[in-house]
C-alpha positions, 0 to 999 in steps of 0.5 A, a space after each residue: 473647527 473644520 473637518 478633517 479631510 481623507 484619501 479614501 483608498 479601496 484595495 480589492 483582492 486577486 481572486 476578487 472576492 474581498 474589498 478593502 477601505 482605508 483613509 488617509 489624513 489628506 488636507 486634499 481629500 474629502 469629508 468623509 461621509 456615506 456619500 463620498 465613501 459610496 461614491 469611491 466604492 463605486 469608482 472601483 466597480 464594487 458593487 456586490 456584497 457591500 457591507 453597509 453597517 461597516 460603512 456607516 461605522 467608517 463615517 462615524 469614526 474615520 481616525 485609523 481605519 486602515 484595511 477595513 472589510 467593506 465588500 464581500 462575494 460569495 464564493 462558488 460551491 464545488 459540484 460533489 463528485 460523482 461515487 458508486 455505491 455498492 449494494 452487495 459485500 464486495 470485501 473479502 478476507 480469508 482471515 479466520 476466527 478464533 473461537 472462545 476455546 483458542 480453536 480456530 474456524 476454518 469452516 465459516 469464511 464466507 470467502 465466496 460472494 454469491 450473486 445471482 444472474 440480473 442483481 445490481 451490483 452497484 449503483 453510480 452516483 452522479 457528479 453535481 453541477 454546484 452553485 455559482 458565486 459571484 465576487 465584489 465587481 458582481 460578476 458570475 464565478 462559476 463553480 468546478 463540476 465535480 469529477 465522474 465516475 465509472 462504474 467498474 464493469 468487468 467480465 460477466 457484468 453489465 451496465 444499464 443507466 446507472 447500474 452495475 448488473 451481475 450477467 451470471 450467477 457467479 460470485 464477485 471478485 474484485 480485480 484491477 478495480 473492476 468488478 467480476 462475477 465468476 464462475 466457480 469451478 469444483 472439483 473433488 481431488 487434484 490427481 491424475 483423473 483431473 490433472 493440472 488446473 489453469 483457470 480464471 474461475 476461483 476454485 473449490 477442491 473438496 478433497 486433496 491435491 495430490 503431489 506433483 500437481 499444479 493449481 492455478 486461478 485468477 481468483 481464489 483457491 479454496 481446499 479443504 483437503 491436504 496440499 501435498 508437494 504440490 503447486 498452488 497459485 491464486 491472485 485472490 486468497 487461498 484458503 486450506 483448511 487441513 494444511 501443507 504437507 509439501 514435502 520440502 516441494 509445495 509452494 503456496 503463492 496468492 495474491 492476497 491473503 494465505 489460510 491454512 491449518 498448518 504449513 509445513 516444508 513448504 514455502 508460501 509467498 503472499 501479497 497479504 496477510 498469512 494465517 495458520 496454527 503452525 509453521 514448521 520447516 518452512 520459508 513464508 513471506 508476506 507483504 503483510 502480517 503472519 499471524 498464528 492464531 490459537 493458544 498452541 500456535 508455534 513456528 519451528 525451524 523456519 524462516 518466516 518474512 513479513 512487512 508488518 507483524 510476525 505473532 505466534 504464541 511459541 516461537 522455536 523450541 527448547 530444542 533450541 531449532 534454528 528459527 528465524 524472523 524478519 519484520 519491517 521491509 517488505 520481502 522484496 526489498 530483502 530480495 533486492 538487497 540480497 541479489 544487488 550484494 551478491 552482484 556486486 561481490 561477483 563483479 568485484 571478483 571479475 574486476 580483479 581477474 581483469 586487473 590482473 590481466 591488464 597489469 600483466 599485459 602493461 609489462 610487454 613494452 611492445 605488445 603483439 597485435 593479437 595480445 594488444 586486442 585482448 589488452 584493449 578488450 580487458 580495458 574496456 569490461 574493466 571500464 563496464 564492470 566498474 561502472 556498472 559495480 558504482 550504480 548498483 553501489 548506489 542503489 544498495 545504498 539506497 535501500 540500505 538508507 531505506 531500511 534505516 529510516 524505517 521503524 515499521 515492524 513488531 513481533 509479538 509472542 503470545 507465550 514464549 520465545 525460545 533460544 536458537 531463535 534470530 529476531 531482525 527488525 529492518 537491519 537490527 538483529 537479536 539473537 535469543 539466548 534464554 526463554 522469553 515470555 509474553 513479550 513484544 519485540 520492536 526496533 529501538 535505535 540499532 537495537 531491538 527491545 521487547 516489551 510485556 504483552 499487554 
């Protein structure tokens, strides 16, 4: 009987890494033997990475091989890319600690990280070249260099080699991905023998900032007196250890995290987090979390704003004082929401007057040149303003769709929650009617719900 004759077809990939074989019954063809096999492989400039023992089980047993894995490369190795390491703490937070009886630490913060004039800061480590490859054809693939890095060198730091040194005793702050060492500015009370603070240094005030006057720095704020109606602005954290007594006047703004005791008739703005025991007659927004932290933690009679969590252990009071909660979009949105709606419900106004005056002046069948001016002038505001109203129609529209599609957002009350209370989660309102305890509220569809605090 004779052997049954193959087309021996051999298939390679795009990238070239892979060699396929298969044979095709073909009176034509050849007998299928190692040599023959070899001699089509070669043809097709396979040379690299021959799987021998499939080619051998291909000649044992040629019936149905279709699409065999018969050469493979080997694939380059990408260089790793280069990274710093850091060798001090560069990581601060003004977050407190809750001690074991409900108190709160507001004296061990560690907010400042210290460093002494000619200490490494970080070290960078290096990109790798990686590991060539090479495909079926045997030819070299080359491998991606791994990506470098630099070392964050800011104000009052050096590089030397592959090292980030500290030029100054200082402490390190973190700013626009560069690393700082700043000098720190102390003072005892901010009144009328200091006057106003405007620096690039953190601060520490070790006594009260007295009404009337402003602090301002690049990186943190630490005092640890009495804010009065005074003004405090920080890019870092800012940190008062006995509290906001503002007067109605006293405006906290950080651009990180906000500590204090207390914070009452003030308002605070923060990029972070807010931490506090009470908020009392207050406006505070956060991008991040408030938390009030201690078993007696209380926000009374203020609007309190913040993107991702609100948690007091009483909220209200059985007074039934107007507080007001909002979680789940960020203040800003609220505020954009807020200023295109009012926009809007000006321009409306003003298209109507105009409207008014344009339908008044179209009952003259011949209008005066002066009258026919105005005329002109009233159509076009009237063609600005409602083209004008269409886009911020838009855009409202928009950050309404936003607010809808989000579900971020939770308010947690450790004890009770008290009537005269307004809960909003994105646009989902509950207005509180009778005492609720241990409970944790969250948006569910349009409404809102609450669950046990466990």
């Amino acid at each position: 009987m004779e052997e049954k004759r193959y087309k021996i077809v051999v298939d390679i990939s795009k990238d070239k890494q892979e060699a396929y074989l298969s044979l095709i019954e073909d009176p034509n063809g050849v007998i299928i033997s190692k040599d023959s096999v070899m001699t089509e492989i070669t043809k097709h400039n396979v040379i690299y990475g021959i799987k021998q023992d499939v080619i051998e089980h291909i000649c044992q047993n040629p019936q149905n091989v279709k699409g065999l894995l018969i050469a493979q490369g080997k694939k380059p190795v990408n260089g790793e890319n280069g990274k710093i390491i850091f060798e001090v703490d560069i990581q601060t937070t003004a977050a407190p600690k809750v001690l074991e009886d409900g108190s709160v630490d507001y004296k061990n913060l560690d907010l400042f990280k210290n460093i002494k004039k000619g200490q490494i800061i970080a070290r960078k480590i290096n990109p790798t070249e990686g590991q060539p490859g090479i495909n079926v054809l045997g030819q070299k693939i080359e491998p991606i260099r791994g990506k470098d890095v630099r070392l964050p060198v800011g104000k009052n730091t050096f590089i030397d080699g592959d090292k980030l040194i500290a030029a100054t005793d200082g402490h390190i702050v973190y700013l626009n991905n560069k690393i700082e060492v700043h000098t720190l500015l102390e003072v005892k009370e901010v009144d009328t023998s200091v006057g106003n603070i405007n620096t690039v240094a953190s601060v520490k005030i070790t006594g009260n900032v007295k009404s009337g006057f402003t602090v301002e720095s690049e990186g943190n704020i630490e005092i640890f007196g009495v804010v009065e109606a005074a003004i405090i602005i920080a890019n870092g954290n800012i940190i008062i250890h006995k509290g906001v007594q503002g007067n109605g006047k006293a405006k906290i703004v950080s651009g990180r995290d906000v500590t204090a005791k207390y914070l009452q008739n003030c308002s605070v703005e923060s990029e972070g987090d807010v931490y506090s025991e009470a908020i009392i007659y207050s406006n505070v927004k956060a991008c991040g979390s408030v938390k009030l932290l201690g078993f007696k933690s209380q926000i009374i009679g203020s609007k309190v704003i913040a993107a991702k969590e609100i948690s007091a252990a009483n909220i209200g009071s059985k007074m039934g004082t107007y507080t007001e909660l909002q979680v789940g979009i960020l203040p800003q949105t609220r505020m954009k929401i807020a200023e295109l709606t009012l926009k809007i419900e000006q321009n409306n106004e003003a298209i109507d007057k105009i409207k008014k005056i344009v339908r008044y002046l179209e009952k003259f069948e011949q209008l005066p040149p002066d009258k026919a001016e105005i005329y002109q002038k009233a159509k076009a505001s009237l063609k600005d303003l409602v083209s004008i109203n269409h886009q911020l129609t838009e855009e409202l529209s928009l950050l309404n769709n936003e607010i809808k599609n989000s579900s971020h957002g939770i308010i947690k009350v450790f004890d009770t929650v008290f009537p005269g209370t307004k809960l909003v989660i994105n646009d989902a309102v509950l207005k509180i009617k009778e005492p609720i305890k241990y409970a944790m509220f969250v948006r569910d569809g349009a409404d809102i719900k609450f669950l046990p605090l466990t």
